[in-house]
C-alpha positions, -999 to 999 in steps of 0.1 A, spaced: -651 -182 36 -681 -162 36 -695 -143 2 -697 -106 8 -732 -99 -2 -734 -71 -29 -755 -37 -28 -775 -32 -64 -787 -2 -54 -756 12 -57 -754 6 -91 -761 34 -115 -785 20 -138 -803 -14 -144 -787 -19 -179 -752 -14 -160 -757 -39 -135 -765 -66 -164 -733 -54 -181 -714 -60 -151 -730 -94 -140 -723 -101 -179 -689 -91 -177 -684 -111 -142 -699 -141 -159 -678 -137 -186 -644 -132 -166 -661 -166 -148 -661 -183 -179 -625 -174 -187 -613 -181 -155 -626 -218 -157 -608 -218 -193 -578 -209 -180 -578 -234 -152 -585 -266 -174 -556 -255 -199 -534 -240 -166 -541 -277 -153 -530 -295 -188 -503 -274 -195 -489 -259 -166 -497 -284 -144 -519 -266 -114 -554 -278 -104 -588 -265 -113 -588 -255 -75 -565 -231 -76 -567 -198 -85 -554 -188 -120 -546 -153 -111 -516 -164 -86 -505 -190 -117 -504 -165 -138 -491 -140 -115 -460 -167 -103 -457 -166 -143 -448 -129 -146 -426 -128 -115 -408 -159 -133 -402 -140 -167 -390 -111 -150 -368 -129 -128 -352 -144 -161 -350 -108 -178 -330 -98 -147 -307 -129 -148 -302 -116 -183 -293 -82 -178 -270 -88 -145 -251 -120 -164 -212 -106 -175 -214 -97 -207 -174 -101 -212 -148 -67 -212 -146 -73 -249 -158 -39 -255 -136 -22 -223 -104 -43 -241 -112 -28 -275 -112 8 -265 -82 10 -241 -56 -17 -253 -42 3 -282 -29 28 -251 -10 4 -240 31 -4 -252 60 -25 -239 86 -8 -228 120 -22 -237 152 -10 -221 191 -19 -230 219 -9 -204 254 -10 -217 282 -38 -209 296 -31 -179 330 -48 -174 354 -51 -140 382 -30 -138 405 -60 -126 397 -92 -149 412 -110 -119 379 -100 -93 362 -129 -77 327 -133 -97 308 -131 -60 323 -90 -63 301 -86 -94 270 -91 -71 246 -68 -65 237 -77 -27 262 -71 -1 284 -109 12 262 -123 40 231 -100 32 195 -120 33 193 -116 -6 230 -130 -9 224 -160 7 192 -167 -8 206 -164 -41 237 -185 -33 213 -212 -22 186 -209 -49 200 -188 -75 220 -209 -94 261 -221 -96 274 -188 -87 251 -174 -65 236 -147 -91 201 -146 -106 200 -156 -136 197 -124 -151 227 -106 -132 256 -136 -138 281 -124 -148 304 -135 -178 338 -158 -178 356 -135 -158 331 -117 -134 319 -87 -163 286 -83 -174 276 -78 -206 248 -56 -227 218 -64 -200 184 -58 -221 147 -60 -196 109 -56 -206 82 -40 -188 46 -26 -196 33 14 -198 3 32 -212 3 67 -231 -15 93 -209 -20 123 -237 -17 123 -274 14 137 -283 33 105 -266 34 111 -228 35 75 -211 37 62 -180 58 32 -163 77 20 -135 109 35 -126 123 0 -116 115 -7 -153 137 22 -171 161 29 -139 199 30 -157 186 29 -192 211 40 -219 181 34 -247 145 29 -242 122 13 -266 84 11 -265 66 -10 -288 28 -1 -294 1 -20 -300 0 -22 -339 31 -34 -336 51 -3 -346 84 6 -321 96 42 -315 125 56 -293 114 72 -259 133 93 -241 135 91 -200 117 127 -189 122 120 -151 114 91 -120 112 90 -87 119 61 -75 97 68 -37 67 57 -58 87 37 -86 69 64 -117 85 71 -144 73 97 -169 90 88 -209 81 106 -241 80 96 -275 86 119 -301 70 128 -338 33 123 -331 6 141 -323 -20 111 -325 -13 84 -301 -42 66 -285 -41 75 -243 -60 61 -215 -74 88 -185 -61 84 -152 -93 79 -129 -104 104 -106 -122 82 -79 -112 61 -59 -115 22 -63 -141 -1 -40 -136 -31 -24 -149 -57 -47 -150 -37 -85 -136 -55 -115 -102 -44 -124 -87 -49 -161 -48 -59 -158 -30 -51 -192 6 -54 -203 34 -72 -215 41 -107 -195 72 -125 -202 75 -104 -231 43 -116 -252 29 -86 -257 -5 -70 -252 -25 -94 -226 -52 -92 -205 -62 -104 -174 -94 -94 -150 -97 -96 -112 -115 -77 -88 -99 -53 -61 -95 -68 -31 -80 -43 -8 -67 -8 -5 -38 10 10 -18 -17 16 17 -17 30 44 -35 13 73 -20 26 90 -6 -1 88 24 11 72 57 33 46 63 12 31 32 3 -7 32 -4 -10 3 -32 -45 -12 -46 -41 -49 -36 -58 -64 -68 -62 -103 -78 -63 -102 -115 -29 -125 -127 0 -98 -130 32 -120 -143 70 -104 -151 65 -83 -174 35 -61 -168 55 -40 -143 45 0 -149 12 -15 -173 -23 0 -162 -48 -14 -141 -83 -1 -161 -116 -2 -146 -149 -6 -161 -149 27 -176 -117 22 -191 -99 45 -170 -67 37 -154 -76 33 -110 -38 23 -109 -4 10 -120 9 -21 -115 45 -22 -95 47 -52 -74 34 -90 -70 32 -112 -43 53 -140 -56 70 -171 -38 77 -187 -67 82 -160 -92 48 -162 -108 16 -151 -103 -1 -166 -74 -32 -140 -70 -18 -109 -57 -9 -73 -70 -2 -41 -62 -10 -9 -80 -1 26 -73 -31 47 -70 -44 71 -99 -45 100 -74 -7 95 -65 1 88 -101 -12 120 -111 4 145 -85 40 125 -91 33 127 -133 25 163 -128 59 175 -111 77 148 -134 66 165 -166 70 201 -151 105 198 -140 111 162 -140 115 149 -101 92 157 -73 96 177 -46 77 167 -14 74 186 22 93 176 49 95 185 85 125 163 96 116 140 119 124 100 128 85 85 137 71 53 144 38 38 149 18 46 182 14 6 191 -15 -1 217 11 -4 243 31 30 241 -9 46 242 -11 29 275 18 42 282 9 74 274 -20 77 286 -41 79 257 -73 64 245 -66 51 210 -32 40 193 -35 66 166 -14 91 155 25 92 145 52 91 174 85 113 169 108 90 179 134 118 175 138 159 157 167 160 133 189 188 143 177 222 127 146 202 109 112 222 108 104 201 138 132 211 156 126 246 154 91 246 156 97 231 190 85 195 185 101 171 209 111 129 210 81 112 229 56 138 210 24 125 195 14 141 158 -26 137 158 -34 157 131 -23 181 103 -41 210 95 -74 198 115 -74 158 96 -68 135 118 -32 108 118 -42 75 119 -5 63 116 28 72 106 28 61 72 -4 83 70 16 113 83 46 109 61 20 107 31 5 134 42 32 154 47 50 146 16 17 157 -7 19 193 5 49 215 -12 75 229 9 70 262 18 38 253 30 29 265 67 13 231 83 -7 231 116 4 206 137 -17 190 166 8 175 190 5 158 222 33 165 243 41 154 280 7 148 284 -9 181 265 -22 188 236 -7 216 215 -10 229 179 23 237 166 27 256 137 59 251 111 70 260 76 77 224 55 112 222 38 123 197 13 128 163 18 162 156 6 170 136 -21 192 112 -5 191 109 34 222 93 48 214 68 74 237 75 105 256 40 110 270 23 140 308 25 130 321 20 168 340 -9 168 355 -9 202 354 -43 221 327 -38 250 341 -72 267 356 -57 294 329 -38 303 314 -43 337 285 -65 333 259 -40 347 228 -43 370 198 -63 365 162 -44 359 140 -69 373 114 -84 357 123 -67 322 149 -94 314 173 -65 312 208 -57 324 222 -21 321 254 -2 331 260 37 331 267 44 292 297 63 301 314 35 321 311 15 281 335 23 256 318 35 224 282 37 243 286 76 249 280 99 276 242 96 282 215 73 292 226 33 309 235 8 280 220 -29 275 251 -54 286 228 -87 285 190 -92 276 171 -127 287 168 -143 248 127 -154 268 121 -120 281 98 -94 269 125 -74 264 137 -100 237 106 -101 222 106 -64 218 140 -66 201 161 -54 228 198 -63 218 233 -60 238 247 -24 228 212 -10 226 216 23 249 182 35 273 180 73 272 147 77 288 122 59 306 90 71 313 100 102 301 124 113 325 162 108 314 182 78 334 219 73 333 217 47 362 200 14 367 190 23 397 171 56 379 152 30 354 140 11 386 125 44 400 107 51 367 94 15 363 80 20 401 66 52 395 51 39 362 36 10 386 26 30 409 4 48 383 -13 14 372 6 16 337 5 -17 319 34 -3 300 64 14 307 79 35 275 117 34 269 136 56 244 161 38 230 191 43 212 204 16 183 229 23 158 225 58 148 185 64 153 168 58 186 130 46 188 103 43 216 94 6 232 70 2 255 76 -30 279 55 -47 297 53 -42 334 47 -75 354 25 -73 381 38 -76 418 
């Protein structure tokens, strides 16, 4: 490497230029210093350049300082703070005894005879078919049953929050605090769509409450699980979230936080904190094979938590909008089928008579794409949606319809509080039917519905399906009844072969059926084979 030669005339004075040779000399001097102690105690050679030791040196201390700071600290602190806001929520129903002492005990069960939950318990529930904690007594009676969950205090003057699966049929509730002390709550409503319940303790005006959170968890932040497992009392258990509006099937409106922290029986309607110490959810449900805690939990978001609380406290149920109609996901085939680009959106398998939809003009086979300009990703988005607006509400509804798209405008009513399901009560024996024509390539065999006892007037009714066929697959059953295909209305087989042809013709991957089953009909779209 070559020296770059230095310029003393650029120096300002004489005596400056021998203060700065000095000081050079001097740094020299140091320099060589450092590099014989550097080579003793650090363990570099004389050679190398003490400046990148020492620099290696800071970048080492401040990569500890930072493996200090970002090292978890504990929730100590978080636990202190929020854990007094916390009870267990006891809950006694009264004995309940069988009119005739004579009833067989498998009358005293809960599940229908033959139901999945029936048979399971019969094969893993015990002697008489029950879980443990619904057997009944000598003679088939139950007596006092008493269950524990887990709820938190939301305001001062003894508002708390739990599950309504945790307080449903309660003749007394309970709710022991953390200090131990146990006060008498009284049941201010539920709703059991979102399993909240809102209960109210009476007499103070001081009670420690936690603050529902008003953002929205990420994937991957630390979640604080607290409650009351197997009845121990006040526990806690961390995890991280690990997913978000998850589906469980308990009902229309599910959106839970998936979380991992260890929920156990127990902590049912307790709060999910996070690092703030505000509540992000409340824990309902566990994914649970064997009855513990394998990893998995649900929670019922803050935001839905506080618009349910809300109408719970005010007049203690929740009304939600509702514009009446049966819908069903928009799978990648019925898109094809339709036309469109995406599978998005909601698809109305069928208006209810003199719904909102109905009047407004919304038809089966429609496509709901967005409400009031925000797009529908699905159905259960559009029946959330839908059901956080209040009825009354006027609701613009983008629509696709035969093909067009529309914006529909309708006033929401009020979902009921109990829809009754429309069920298949014809019991007529289709055996003498005529067997019907074959549809080929669909696996299918159909005759005119009217020429079937108890399979009505319109559309051709299934008389066989191919158990290896698509149509199998798609859960095509004997009974079923085809109203449309394509979207024109058949009542022949030889009318569903001209749609299937016509839906060839037009290079459809897909041809979509309305079908009837039961009491409700739904859309299926069916593969076409080619040739």
């Amino acid at each position: 490497m070559t020296e770059r030669p230095v310029d003393l005339s650029s120096l300002p004075s004489h005596g400056a230029a021998r203060r700065s040779l000095f000081s050079a000399r001097k740094f020299a001097l140091m320099a060589s210093v450092v590099a014989g102690l550097g080579a003793a105690v650090y363990g570099f050679s004389p050679q190398q350049d003490p400046l990148d030791v020492f620099t290696s040196a800071a970048h080492a201390q401040v990569n500890n300082e930072v493996r200090k700071v970002e090292r978890p600290i504990g929730f100590a602190d978080i636990v202190e703070r929020v854990k007094p806001s916390v009870i267990s929520v006891k809950i006694n129903i009264g004995a309940k005894s069988s009119k005739d002492d004579s009833v067989n005990k498998d009358e005293d069960s809960p599940f229908p005879p033959g139901s999945p939950m029936e048979r399971f318990f019969r094969r893993f529930g015990g002697p008489d078919g029950l879980p443990p904690g619904l057997r009944g007594g000598p003679r088939g009676g139950r007596g006092p049953v008493t269950g524990q969950g887990s709820g938190f205090f939301i305001s001062p003057d003894g508002y708390a929050v739990t599950n309504n699966h945790v307080v449903d049929g309660a003749d007394k509730v309970e709710i022991t605090t953390d200090d131990g002390k146990t006060y008498t709550a009284n049941v201010i409503g539920t709703d059991p769509r979102t399993d909240l319940a809102l209960i109210k303790v009476e007499g103070r005006k001081d009670f420690p409450f936690a603050k529902l959170s008003d953002s929205k968890p990420r994937i991957g932040d630390w979640v604080l699980a607290v409650g009351n497992p197997f009845g121990l009392g006040g526990t806690v258990t961390a995890g991280i979230v690990s997913a978000s509006g998850r589906d469980i099937g308990n009902g229309p409106y599910d959106d839970f936080i998936q979380i991992d922290a260890p929920v156990n029986k127990g902590n049912s309607g307790g709060p999910a904190f996070d690092t703030n110490g505000e509540v992000m959810g409340v824990n309902t449900a566990i994914y649970s094979p064997s009855g513990g805690s394998v990893g998995i939990a649900f929670s019922i978001p803050a935001s839905t938590v506080k618009n349910v609380i809300a109408q719970l406290k005010d007049k203690g149920s929740v009304s939600r909008g509702w514009i009446g109609v049966q819908i069903q996901p928009v799978t990648p085939e019925i898109a094809d089928s339709l036309g469109m680009k995406k599978a998005e959106g909601a698809l109305v398998a069928e208006p209810q008579p003199n719904s909102p939809a109905a009047k407004a003009g919304i038809q089966s086979g429609d496509v709901i794409t967005a409400v009031n300009g925000e797009p529908v990703k699905d159905a259960r988005e559009l029946a959330r949606t839908i059901g956080g607006l209040a009825p009354g509400n006027t609701v613009k509804l983008n629509v696709l319809q035969k093909g067009q798209d529309k914006v529909i405008n309708l006033t929401l009513g009020q979902l009921p509080n109990t829809i009754e399901a429309k069920a298949d009560t014809e019991k007529e024996d289709r055996s003498g039917a005529t067997k019907g024509t074959g549809v080929p390539k669909l696996g299918l065999t159909v005759a005119p519905a009217n020429s079937v006892a108890g399979a009505g007037k319109e559309g051709v009714v299934v008389t066989e399906v191919d158990p290896k066929s698509a149509a199998a697959e798609r859960g095509f059953k004997e009974g079923d009844v085809i109203l449309e295909v394509a979207g024109k209305s058949v009542g022949t087989a030889g009318e569903v072969r001209e749609a299937i042809d016509a839906a060839r013709t037009e290079n459809k991957n897909s041809v979509l059926m309305r079908v009837k089953s039961g009491g409700s009909s739904r859309f299926v779209a069916l593969p076409l084979a080619k040739g």
